[in-house]
FIKOLZA-1660 file (N, C-alpha, C; in steps of 0.1 Angstrom, whole numbers, plus 5000, padded with zeros to 4 digits):
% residues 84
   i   px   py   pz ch aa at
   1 5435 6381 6704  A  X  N
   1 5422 6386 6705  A  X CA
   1 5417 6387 6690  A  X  C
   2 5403 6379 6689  A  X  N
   2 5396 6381 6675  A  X CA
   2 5394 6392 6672  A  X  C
   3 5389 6396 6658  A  X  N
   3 5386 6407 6654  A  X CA
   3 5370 6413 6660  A  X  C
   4 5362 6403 6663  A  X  N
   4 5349 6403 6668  A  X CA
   4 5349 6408 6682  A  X  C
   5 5361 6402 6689  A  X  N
   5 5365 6407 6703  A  X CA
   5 5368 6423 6705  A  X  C
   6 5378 6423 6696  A  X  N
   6 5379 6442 6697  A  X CA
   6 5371 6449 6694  A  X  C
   7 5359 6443 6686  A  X  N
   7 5347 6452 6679  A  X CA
   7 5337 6454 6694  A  X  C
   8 5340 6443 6699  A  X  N
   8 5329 6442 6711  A  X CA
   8 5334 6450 6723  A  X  C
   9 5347 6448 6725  A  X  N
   9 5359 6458 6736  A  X CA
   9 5355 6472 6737  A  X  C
  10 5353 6474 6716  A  X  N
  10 5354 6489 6712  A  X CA
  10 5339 6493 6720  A  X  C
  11 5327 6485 6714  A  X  N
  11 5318 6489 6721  A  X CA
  11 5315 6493 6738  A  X  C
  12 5319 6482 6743  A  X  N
  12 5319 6482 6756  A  X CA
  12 5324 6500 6759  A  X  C
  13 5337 6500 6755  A  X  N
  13 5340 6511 6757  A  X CA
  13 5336 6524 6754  A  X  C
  14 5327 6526 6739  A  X  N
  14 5321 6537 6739  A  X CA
  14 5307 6538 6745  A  X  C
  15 5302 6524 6755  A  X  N
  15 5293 6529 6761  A  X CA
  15 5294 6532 6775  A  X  C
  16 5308 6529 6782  A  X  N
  16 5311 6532 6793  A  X CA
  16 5312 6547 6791  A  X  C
  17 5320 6550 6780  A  X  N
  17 5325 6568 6777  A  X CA
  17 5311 6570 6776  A  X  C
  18 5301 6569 6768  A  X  N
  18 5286 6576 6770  A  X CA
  18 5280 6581 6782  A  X  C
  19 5282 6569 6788  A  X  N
  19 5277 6564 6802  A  X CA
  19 5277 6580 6815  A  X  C
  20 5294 6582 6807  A  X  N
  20 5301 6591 6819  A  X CA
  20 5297 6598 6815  A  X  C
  21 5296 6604 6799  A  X  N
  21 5295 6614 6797  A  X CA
  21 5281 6623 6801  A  X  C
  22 5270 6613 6801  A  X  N
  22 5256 6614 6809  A  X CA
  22 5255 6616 6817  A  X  C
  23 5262 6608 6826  A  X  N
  23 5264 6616 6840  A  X CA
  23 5270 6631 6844  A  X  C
  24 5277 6630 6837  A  X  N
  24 5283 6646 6841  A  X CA
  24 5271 6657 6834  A  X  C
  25 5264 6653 6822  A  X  N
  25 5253 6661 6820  A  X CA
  25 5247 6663 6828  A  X  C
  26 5243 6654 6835  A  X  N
  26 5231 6649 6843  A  X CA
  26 5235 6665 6858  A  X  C
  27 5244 6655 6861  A  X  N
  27 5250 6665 6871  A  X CA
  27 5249 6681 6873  A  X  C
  28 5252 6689 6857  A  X  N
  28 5255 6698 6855  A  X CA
  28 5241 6704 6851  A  X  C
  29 5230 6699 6849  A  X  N
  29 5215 6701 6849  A  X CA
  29 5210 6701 6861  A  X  C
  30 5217 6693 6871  A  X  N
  30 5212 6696 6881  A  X CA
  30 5213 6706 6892  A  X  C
  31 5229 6709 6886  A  X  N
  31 5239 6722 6898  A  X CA
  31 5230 6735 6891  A  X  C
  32 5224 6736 6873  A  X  N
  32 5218 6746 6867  A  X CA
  32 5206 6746 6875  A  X  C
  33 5198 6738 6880  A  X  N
  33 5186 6738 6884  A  X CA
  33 5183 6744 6899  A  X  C
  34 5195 6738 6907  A  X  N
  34 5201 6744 6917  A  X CA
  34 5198 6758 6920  A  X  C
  35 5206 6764 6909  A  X  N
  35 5212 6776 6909  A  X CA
  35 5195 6783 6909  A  X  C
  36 5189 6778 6897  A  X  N
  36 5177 6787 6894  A  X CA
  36 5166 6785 6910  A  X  C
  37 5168 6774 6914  A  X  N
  37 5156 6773 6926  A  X CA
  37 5167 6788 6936  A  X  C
  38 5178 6784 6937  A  X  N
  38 5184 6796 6951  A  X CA
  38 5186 6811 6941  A  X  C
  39 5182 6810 6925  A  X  N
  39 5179 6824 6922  A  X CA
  39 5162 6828 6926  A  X  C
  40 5157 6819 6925  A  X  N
  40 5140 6822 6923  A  X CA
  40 5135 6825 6939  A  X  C
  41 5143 6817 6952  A  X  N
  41 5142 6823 6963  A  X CA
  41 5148 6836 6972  A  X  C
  42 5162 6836 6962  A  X  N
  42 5167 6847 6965  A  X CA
  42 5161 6861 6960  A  X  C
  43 5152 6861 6948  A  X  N
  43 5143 6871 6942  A  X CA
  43 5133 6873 6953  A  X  C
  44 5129 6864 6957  A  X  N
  44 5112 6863 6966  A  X CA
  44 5115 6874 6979  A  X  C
  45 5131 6867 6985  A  X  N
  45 5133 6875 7001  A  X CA
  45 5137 6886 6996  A  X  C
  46 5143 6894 6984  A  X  N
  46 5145 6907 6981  A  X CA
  46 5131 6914 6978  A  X  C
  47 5119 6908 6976  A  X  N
  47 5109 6913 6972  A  X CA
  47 5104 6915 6986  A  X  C
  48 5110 6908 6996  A  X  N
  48 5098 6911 7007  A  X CA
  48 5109 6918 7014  A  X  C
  49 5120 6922 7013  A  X  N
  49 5130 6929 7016  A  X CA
  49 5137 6925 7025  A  X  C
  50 5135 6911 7026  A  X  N
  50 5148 6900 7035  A  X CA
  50 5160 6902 7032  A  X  C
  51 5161 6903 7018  A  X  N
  51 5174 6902 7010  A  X CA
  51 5178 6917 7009  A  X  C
  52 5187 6924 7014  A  X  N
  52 5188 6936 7010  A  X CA
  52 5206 6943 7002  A  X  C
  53 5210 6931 6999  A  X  N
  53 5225 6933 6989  A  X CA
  53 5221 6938 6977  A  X  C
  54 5225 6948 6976  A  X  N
  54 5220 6960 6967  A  X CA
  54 5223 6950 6951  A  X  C
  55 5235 6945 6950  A  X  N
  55 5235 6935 6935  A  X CA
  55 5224 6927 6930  A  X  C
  56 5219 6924 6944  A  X  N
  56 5207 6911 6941  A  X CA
  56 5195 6917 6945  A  X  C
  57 5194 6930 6947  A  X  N
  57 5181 6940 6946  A  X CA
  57 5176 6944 6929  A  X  C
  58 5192 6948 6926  A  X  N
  58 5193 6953 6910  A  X CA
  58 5192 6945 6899  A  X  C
  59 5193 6928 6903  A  X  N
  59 5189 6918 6897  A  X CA
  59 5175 6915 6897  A  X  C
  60 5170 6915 6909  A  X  N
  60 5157 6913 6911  A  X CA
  60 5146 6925 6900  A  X  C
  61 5153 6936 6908  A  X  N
  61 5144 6946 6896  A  X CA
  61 5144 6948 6883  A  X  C
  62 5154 6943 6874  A  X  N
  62 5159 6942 6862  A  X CA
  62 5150 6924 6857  A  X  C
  63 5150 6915 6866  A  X  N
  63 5140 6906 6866  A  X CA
  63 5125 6911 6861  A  X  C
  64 5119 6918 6873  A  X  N
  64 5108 6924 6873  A  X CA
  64 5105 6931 6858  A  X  C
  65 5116 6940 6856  A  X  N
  65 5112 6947 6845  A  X CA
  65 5113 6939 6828  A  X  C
  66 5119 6929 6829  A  X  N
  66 5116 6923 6819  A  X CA
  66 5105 6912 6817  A  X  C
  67 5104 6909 6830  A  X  N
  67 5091 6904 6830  A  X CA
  67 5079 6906 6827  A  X  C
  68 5079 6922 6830  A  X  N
  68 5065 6936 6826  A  X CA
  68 5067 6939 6809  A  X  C
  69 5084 6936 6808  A  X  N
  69 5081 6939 6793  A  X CA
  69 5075 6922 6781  A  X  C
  70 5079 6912 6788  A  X  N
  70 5077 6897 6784  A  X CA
  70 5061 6899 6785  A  X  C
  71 5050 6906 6794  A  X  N
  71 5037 6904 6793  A  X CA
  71 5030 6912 6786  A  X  C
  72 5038 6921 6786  A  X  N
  72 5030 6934 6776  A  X CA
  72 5035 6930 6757  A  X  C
  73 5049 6922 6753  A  X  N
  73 5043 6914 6744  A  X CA
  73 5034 6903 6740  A  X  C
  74 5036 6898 6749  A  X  N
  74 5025 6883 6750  A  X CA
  74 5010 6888 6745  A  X  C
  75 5009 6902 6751  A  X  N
  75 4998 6909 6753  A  X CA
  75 4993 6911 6739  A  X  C
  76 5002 6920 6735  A  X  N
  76 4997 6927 6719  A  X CA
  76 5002 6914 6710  A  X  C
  77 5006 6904 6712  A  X  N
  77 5004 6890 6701  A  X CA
  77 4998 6891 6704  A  X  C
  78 4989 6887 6715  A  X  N
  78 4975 6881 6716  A  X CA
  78 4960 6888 6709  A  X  C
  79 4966 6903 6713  A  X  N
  79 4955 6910 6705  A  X CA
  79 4958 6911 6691  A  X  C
  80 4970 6908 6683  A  X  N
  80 4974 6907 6672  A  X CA
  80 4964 6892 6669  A  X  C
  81 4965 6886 6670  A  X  N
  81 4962 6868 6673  A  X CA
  81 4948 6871 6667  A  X  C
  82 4940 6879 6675  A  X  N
  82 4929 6884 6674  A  X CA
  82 4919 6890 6667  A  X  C
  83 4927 6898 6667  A  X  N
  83 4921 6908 6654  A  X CA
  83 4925 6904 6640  A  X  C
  84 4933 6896 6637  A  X  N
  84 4933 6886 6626  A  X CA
  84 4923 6879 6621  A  X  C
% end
């Protein structure tokens, strides 16, 4: 085997290893995405009180309340933004 051959072998191979390695990203972005769609419905039926497991009530409301605190900053940047 030439020296040009193993260079090319070599390549082959670290784009097969890329290849996989993308895929398993890919995958693992998707199981994360997963997760947030069956967290984001599982919030909704606790809010209308479908969901009543007290863990995923205390999640939901600990959701909520950072959410009220995420708008009430947003809020005074904005009036900060402003009055500038």
């Amino acid at each position: 085997m030439s020296f040009f051959d193993k260079i090319r072998q070599a390549g082959q191979q670290a784009a097969t290893r890329a290849k996989e390695e993308f895929d398993v990203i890919q995958r693992k972005r998707e199981i994360s995405q997963a997760y947030g769609q069956l967290g984001r419905r599982a919030a909704e039926l606790a809010k209308n009180g479908q969901l009543t497991d007290p863990e995923a009530v205390a999640i939901v409301e600990r959701i909520g309340r950072l959410e009220a605190e995420l708008a009430a900053a947003e809020r005074s940047e904005g009036e900060a933004s402003a009055g500038s």
